[in-house]
TIPA-856556 format. One line per 2 residues: number of its first residue (from 1); for each residue x, y, z of N, C-alpha, C. Coordinates in steps of 0.1 Angstrom, whole numbers, plus 5000, padded with zeros to 4 digits. Layout:
NUM> X/Y/Z/X/Y/Z/X/Y/Z | ...;
REM end
This chain:
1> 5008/4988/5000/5000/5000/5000/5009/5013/5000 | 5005/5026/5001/5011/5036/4997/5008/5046/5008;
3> 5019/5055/5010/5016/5072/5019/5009/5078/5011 | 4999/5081/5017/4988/5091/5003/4989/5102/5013;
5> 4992/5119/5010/4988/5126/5015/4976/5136/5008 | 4965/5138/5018/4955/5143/5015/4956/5157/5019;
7> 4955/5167/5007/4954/5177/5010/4940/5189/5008 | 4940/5196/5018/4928/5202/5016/4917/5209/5026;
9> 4907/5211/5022/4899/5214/5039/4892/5203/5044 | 4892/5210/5059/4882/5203/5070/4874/5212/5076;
11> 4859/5206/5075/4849/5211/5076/4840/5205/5089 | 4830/5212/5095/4820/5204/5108/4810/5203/5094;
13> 4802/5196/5096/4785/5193/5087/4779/5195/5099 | 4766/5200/5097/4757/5201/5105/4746/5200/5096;
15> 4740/5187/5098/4726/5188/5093/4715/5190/5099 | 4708/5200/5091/4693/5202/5093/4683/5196/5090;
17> 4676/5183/5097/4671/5171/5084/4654/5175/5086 | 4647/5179/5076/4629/5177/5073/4625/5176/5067;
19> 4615/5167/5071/4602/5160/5062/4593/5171/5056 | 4587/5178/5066/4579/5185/5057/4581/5199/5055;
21> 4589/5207/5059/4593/5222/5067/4600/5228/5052 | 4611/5218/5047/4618/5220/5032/4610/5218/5024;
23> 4611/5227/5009/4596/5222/4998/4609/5221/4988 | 4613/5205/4987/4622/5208/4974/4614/5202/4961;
25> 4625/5204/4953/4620/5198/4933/4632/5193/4931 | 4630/5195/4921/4639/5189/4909/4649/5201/4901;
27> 4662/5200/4895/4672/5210/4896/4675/5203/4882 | 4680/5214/4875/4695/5210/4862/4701/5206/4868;
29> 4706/5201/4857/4723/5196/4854/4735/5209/4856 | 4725/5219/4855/4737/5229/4857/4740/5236/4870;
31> 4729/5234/4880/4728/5235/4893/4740/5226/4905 | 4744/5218/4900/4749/5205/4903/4761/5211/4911;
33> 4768/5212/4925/4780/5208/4927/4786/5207/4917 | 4798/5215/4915/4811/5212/4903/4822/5199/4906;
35> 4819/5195/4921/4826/5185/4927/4820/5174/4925 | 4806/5171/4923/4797/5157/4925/4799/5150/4908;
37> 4800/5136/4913/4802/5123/4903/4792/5121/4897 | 4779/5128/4905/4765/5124/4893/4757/5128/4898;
39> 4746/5135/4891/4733/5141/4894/4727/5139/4907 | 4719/5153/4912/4720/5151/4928/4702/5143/4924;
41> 4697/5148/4917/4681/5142/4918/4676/5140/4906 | 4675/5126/4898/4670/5130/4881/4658/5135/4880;
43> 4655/5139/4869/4646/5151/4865/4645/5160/4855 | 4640/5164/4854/4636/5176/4840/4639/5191/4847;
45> 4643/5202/4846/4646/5212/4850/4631/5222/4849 | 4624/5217/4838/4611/5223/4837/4605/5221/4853;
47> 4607/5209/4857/4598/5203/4866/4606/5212/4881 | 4612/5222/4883/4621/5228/4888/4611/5234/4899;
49> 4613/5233/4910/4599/5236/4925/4609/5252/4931 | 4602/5259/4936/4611/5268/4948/4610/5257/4960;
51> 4624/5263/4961/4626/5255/4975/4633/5263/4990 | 4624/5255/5004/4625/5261/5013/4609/5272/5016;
53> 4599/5268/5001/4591/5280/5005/4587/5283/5023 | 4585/5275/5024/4575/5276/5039/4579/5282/5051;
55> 4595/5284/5048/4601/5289/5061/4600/5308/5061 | 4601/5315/5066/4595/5329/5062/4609/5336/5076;
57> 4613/5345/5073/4618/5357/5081/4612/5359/5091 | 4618/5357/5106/4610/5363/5116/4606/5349/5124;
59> 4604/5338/5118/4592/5330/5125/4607/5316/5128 | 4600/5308/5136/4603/5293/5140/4600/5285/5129;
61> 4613/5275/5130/4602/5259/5124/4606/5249/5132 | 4600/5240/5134/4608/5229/5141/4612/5213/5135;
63> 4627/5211/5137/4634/5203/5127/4629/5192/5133 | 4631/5180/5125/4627/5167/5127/4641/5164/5135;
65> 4653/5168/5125/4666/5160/5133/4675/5165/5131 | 4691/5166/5138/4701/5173/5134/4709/5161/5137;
67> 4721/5165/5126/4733/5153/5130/4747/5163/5126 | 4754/5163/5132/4769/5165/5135/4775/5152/5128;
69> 4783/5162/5118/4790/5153/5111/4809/5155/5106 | 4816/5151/5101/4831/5156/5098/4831/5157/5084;
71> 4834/5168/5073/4832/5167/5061/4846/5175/5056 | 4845/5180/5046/4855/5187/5041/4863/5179/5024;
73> 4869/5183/5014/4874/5173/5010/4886/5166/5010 | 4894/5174/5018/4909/5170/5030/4902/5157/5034;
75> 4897/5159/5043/4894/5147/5047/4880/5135/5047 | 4877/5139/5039/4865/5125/5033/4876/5120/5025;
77> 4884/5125/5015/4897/5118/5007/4903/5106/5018 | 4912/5116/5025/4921/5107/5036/4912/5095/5038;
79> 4897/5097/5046/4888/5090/5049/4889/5072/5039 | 4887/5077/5023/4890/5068/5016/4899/5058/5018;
81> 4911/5061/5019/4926/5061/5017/4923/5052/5024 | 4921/5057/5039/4926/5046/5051/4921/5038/5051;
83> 4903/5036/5046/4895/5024/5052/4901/5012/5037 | 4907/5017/5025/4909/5004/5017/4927/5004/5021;
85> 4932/5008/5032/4945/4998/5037/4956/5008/5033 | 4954/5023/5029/4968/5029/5027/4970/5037/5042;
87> 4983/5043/5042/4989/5052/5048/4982/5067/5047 | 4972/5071/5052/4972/5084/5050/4972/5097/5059;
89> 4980/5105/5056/4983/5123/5063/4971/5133/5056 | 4971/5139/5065/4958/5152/5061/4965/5164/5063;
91> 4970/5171/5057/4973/5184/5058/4964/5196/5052 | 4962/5204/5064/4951/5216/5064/4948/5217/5081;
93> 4938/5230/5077/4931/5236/5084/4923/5237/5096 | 4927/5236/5110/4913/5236/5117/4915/5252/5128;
95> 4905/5252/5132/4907/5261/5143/4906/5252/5162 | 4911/5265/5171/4912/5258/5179/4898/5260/5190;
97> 4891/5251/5188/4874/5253/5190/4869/5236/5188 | 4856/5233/5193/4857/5225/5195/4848/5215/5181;
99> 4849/5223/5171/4848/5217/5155/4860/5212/5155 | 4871/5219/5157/4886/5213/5154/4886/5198/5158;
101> 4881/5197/5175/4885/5188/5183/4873/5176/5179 | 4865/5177/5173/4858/5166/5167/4858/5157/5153;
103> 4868/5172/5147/4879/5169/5133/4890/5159/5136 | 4900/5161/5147/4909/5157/5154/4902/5144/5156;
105> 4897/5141/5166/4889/5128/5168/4887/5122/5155 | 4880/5125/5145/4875/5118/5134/4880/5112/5130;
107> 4894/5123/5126/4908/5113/5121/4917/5106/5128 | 4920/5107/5139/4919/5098/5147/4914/5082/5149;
109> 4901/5079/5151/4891/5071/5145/4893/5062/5135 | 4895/5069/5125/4898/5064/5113/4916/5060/5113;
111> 4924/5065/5115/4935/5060/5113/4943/5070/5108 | 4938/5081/5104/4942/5093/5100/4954/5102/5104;
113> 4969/5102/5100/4978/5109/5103/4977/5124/5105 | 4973/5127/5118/4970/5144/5119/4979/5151/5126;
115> 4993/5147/5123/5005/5152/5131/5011/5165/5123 | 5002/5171/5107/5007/5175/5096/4990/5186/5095;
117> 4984/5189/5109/4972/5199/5105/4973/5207/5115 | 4971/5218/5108/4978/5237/5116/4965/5239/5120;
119> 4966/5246/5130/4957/5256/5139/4956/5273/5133 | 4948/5275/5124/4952/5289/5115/4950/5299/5129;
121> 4955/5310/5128/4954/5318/5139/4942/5329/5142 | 4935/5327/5146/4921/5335/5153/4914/5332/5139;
123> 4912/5317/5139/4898/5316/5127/4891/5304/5135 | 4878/5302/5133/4872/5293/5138/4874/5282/5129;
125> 4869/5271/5130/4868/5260/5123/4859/5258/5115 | 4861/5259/5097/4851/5261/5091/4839/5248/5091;
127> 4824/5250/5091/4816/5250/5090/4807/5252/5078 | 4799/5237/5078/4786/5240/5066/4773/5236/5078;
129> 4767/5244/5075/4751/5242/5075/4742/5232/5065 | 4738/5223/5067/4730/5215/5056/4715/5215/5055;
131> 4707/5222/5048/4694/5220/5047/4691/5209/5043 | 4683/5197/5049/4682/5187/5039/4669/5180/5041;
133> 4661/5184/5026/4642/5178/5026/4646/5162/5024 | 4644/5158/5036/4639/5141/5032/4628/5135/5021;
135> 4618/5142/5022/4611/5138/5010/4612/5141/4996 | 4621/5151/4996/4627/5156/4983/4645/5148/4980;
137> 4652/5151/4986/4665/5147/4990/4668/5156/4983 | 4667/5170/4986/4671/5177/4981/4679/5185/4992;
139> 4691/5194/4992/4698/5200/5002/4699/5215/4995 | 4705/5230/5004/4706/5238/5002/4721/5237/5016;
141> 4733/5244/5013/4744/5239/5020/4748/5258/5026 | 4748/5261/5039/4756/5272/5042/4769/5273/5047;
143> 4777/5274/5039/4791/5274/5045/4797/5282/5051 | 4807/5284/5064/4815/5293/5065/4828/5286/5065;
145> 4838/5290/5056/4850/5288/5054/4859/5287/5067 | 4859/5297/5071/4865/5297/5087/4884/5293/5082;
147> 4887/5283/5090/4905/5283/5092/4905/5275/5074 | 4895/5271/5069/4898/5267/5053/4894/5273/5044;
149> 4895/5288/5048/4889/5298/5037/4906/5300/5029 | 4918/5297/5038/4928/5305/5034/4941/5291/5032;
151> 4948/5286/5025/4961/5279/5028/4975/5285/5030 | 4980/5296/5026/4994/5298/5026/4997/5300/5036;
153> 4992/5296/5049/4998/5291/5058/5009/5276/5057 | 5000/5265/5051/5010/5252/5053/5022/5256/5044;
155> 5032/5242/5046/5044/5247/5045/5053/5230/5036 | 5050/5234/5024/5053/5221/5015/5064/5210/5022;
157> 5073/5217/5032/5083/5211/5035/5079/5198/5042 | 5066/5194/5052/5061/5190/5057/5064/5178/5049;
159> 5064/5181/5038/5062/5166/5026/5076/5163/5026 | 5086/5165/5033/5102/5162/5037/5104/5151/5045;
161> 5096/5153/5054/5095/5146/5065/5086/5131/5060 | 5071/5135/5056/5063/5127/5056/5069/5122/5042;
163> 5072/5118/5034/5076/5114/5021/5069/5104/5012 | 5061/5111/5013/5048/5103/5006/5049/5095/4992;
165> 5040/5088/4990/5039/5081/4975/5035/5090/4969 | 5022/5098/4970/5014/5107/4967/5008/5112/4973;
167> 5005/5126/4963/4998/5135/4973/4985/5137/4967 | 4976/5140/4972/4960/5138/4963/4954/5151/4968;
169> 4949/5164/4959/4947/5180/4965/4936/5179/4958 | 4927/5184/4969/4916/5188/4964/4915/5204/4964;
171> 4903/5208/4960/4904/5223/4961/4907/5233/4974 | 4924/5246/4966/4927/5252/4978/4926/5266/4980;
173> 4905/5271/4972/4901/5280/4974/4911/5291/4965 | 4915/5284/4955/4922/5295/4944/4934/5301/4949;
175> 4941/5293/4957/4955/5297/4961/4966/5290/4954 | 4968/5297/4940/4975/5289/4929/4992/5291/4937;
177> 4994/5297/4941/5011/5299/4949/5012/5290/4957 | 5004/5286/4969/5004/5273/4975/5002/5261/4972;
179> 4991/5261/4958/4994/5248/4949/5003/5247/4942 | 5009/5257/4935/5022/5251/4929/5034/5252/4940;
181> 5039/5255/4948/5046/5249/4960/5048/5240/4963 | 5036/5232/4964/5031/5217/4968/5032/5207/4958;
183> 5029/5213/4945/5030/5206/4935/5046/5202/4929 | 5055/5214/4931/5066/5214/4929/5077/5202/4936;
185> 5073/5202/4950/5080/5198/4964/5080/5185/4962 | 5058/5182/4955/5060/5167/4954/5069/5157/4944;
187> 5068/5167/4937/5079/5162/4924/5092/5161/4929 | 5098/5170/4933/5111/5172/4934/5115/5162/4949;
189> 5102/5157/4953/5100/5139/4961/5097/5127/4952 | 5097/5132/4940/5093/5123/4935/5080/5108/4937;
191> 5073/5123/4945/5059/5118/4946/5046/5119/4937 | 5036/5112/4932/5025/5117/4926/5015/5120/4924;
193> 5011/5128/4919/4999/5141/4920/4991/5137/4919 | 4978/5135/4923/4964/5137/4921/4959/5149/4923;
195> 4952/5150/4908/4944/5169/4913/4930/5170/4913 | 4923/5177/4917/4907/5174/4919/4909/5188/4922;
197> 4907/5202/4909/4905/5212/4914/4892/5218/4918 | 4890/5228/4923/4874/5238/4922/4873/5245/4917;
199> 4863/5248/4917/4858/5264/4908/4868/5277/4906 | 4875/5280/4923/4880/5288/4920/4895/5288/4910;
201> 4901/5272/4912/4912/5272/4907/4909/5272/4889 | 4898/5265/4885/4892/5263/4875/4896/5280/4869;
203> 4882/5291/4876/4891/5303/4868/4902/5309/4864 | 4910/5304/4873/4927/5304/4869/4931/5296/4859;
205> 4927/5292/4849/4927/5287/4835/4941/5287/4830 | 4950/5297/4829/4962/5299/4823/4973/5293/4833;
207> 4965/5298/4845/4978/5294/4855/4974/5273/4858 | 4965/5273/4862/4962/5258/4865/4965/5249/4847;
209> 4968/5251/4837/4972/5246/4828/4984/5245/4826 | 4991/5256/4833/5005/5255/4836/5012/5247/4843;
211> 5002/5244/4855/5009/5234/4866/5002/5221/4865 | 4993/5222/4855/4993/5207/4856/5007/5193/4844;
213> 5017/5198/4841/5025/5193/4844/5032/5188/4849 | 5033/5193/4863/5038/5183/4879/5025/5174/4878;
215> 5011/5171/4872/5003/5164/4881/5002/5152/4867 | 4998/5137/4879/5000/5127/4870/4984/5122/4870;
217> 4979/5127/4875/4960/5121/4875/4953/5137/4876 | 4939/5138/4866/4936/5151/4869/4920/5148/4867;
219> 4913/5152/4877/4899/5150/4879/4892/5160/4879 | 4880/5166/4868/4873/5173/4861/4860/5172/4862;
221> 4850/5178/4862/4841/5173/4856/4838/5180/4840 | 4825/5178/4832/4825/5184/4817/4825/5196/4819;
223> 4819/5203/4828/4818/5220/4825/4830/5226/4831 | 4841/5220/4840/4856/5225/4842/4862/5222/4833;
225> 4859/5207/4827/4868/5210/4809/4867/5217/4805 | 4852/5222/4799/4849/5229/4786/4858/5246/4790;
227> 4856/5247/4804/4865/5260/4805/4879/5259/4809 | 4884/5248/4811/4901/5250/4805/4902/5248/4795;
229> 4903/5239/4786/4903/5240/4771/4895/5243/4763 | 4880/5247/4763/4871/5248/4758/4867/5235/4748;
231> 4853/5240/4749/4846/5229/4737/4838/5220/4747 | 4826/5212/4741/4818/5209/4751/4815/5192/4747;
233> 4823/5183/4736/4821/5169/4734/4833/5166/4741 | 4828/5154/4749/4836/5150/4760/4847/5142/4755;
235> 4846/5140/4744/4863/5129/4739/4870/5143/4730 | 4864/5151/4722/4875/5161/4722/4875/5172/4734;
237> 4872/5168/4744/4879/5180/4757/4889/5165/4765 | 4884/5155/4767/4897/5146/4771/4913/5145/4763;
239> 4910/5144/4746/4918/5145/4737/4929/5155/4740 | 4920/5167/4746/4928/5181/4747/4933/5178/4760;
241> 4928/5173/4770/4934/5178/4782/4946/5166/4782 | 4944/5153/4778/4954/5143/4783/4967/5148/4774;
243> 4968/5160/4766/4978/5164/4763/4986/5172/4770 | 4978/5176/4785/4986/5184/4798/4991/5172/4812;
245> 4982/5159/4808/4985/5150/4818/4984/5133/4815 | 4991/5124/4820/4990/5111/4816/4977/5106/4818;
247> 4973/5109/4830/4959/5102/4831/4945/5111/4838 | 4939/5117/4828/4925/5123/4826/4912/5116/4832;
249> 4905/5122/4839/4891/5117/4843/4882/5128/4839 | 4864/5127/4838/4856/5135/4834/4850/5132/4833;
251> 4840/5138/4845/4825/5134/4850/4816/5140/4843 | 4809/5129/4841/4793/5141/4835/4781/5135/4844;
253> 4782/5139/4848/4766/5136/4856/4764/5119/4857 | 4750/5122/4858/4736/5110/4851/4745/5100/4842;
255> 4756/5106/4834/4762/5098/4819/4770/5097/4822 | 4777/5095/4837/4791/5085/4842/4803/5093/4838;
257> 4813/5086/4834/4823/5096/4832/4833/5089/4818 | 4840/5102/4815/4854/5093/4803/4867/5090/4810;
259> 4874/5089/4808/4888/5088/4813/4896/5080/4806 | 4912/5086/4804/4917/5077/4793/4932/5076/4804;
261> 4941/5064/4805/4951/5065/4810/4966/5067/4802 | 4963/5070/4787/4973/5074/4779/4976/5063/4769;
263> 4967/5051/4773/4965/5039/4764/4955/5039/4756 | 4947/5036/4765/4932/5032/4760/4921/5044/4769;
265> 4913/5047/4760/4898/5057/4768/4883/5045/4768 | 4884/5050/4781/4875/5041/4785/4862/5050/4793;
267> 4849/5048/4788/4833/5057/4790/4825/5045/4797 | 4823/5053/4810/4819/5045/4822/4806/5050/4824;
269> 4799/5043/4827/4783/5044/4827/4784/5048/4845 | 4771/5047/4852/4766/5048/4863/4774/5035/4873;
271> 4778/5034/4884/4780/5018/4887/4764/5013/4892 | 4755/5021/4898/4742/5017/4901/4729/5031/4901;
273> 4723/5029/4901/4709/5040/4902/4701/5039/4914 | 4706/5041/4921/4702/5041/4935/4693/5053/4945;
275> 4685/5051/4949/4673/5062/4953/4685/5074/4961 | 4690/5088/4960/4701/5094/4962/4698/5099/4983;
277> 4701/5100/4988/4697/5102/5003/4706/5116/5008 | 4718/5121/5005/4725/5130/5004/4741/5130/4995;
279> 4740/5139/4984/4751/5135/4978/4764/5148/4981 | 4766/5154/4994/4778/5157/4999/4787/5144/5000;
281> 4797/5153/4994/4814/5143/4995/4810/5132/4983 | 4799/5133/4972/4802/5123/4958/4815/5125/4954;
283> 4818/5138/4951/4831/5136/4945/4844/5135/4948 | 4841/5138/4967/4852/5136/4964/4858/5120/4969;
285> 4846/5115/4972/4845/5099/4970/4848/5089/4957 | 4846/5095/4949/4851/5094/4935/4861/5094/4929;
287> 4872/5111/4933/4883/5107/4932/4891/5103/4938 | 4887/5099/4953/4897/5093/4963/4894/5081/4958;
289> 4884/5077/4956/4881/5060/4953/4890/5053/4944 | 4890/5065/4932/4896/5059/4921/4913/5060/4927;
291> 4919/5072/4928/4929/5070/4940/4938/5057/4945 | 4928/5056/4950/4931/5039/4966/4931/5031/4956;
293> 4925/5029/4945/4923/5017/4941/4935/5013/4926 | 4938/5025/4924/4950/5026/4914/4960/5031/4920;
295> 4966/5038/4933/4975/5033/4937/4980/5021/4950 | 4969/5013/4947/4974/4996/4954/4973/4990/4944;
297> 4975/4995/4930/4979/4982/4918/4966/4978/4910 | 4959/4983/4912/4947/4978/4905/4946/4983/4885;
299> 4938/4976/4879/4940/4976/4866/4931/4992/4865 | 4934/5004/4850/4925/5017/4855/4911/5010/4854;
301> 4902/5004/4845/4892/5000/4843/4889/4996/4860 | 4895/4989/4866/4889/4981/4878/4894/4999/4893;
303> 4898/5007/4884/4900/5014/4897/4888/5026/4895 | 4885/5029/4881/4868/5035/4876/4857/5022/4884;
305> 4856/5019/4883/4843/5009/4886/4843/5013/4904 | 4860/5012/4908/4859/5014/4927/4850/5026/4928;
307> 4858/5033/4920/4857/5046/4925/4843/5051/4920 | 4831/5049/4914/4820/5048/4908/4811/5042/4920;
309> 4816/5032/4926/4807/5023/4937/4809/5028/4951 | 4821/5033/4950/4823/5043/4961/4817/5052/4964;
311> 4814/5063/4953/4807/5076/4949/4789/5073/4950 | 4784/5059/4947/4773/5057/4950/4768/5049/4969;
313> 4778/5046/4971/4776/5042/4984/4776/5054/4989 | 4784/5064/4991/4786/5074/4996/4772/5081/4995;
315> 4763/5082/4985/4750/5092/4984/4736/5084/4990 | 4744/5068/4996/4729/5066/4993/4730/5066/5014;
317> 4736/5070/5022/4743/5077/5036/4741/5090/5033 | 4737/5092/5046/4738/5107/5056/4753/5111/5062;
319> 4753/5123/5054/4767/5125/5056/4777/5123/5044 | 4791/5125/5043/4800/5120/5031/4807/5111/5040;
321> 4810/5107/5047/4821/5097/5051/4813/5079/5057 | 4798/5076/5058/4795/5067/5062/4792/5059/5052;
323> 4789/5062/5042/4793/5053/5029/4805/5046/5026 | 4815/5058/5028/4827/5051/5023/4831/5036/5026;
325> 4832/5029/5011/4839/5014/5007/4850/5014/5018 | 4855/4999/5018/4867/4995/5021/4879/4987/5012;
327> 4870/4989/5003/4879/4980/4989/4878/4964/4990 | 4867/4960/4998/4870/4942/5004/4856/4940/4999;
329> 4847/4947/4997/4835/4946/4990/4832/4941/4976 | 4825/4926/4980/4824/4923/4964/4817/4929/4956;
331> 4821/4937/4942/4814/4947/4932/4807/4941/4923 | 4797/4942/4917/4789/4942/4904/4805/4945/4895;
333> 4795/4943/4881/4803/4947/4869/4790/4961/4867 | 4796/4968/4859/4790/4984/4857/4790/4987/4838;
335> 4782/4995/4835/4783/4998/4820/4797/5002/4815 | 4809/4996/4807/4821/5000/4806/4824/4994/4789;
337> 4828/5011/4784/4829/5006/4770/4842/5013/4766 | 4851/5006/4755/4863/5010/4757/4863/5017/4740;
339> 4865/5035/4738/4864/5039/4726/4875/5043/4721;
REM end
């Protein structure tokens, strides 16, 4: 197995869970999380409800149920890592409050190297709020960033010490100086990259095209393709991008994902269609899945299929981390066609 270091934020979840208080519908495809592996609710966008009507300024409602949860995608990744048998470090964010200290525990728990996560200085511990209609499964998410609004605090050197196989980054809130530091360090460790950017690094278009050179796996979904290289058919935006990296992924929704490992491109269907219950941390169950399962040696085809069954266990749980696989689970075969 391998040192995977997970990099990125850590977050409290707090769910707000009701039956009848939330009035949700049905949403686009364009509404969607830029991070999620597949559609949060199928549907027609026509069929599109306001949601939350009933709650009004001024007044009470009262929730069916709240749950405290550990989220973030620092550590739902790491989360991955450890439960299928690797080594994994979390470096990032908490404050010193007692979100931190339930972050601390979590990973803990789990097996999680947290000898490598800074205390940012007078920030609380970021926080989401989760709206979430049970009868809809629909969510509305309030974040406060808090000690993971910011990275150039951590300190690439860290990766000196811990000397990882790889390092796996998820989004670091558009701090291109601290990703390429990190990206640089790991190379010059002759470690390997996984990248799962966000939105904000996404608008950084010139610069995030530049550094994905250091990276040797790069996870997208279609609408973060189409705006780094433009164009919106998904085998000529893989075409284009696997010319910045050896091995390309790209999610589309509902319609699974492409991915080519510099060999062969292979267009992966759904692994199952499963009634959805909350799909915080799909993706980044997804790319950690695929991750764990291609760096313990697995064939790419058999590390799309993990990481697909991972990203559906994960939605059909409350919360992002109670789903997560262990890799010991016997899988179905899934729609897989090689073009």
């Amino acid at each position: 197995m391998s040192k995977i270091v997970s990099l990125g934020s850590a977050l409290q979840d707090i769910y707000l869970i009701d039956h009848d208080d939330f009035v949700g519908g049905f949403i686009s495809e364009d509404t969607i999380d830029n991070q999620n592996a597949r559609p949060v609710i199928p549907g027609s966008a026509k069929e599109r409800k306001e949601i939350f009507k009933d709650l009004q300024i001024g007044t009470k409602a009262d929730i069916d149920r709240v749950s405290f949860e550990v989220g973030g995608g620092g550590t739902n990744s790491a989360t991955t890592f450890a439960r299928y048998g690797h080594e994994p470090v979390f470096i990032g964010n908490i404050g010193r409050d007692s979100a931190g200290e339930a972050i601390l525990a979590c990973l803990d728990e789990e097996g999680i190297d947290s000898s490598y996560v800074y205390y940012a200085p007078r920030k609380k511990t970021g926080c989401s709020v989760i709206l979430l209609d049970t009868k809809s499964g629909e969510r509305t998410i309030l974040t406060h960033r808090g000690a993971s609004a910011k990275f150039d605090n951590l300190d690439p050197k860290d990766l000196d010490e811990i000397k990882p196989d790889w390092l796996y980054i998820t989004t670091l809130r558009g701090d291109m100086k601290t990703l390429e530091k990190f990206l640089k360090k790991a190379v010059e460790l002759k470690a390997k990259v996984m990248l799962n950017p966000g939105k904000l690094e996404i608008a950084e278009q010139k610069k995030l095209l530049g550094l994905l050179k250091y990276v040797e796996i790069l996870l997208v979904n279609k609408k973060e393709a189409g705006e780094l290289v433009g164009g919106t058919n998904l085998r000529e935006l893989l075409e284009k991008l696997k010319g910045y990296c050896p091995v390309v992924i790209i999610t589309d929704g509902g319609m699974g994902a492409i991915a080519t490992d510099g060999t062969e491109i292979i267009r992966a269907g759904l692994y199952e269609d499963l009634p959805v219950k909350d799909t915080t941390g799909a993706g980044d169950s997804f790319g950690s899945g695929f991750l764990a399962a291609y760096a313990a040696g697995k064939k790419f085809e058999d590390a799309l299929v993990f990481a697909s069954a991972n990203s559906t266990s994960v939605v059909t749980h409350l919360g992002a981390k109670p789903g997560i696989l262990s890799g010991k689970e016997k899988l179905h075969q899934m729609p897989i066609e090689r073009v």
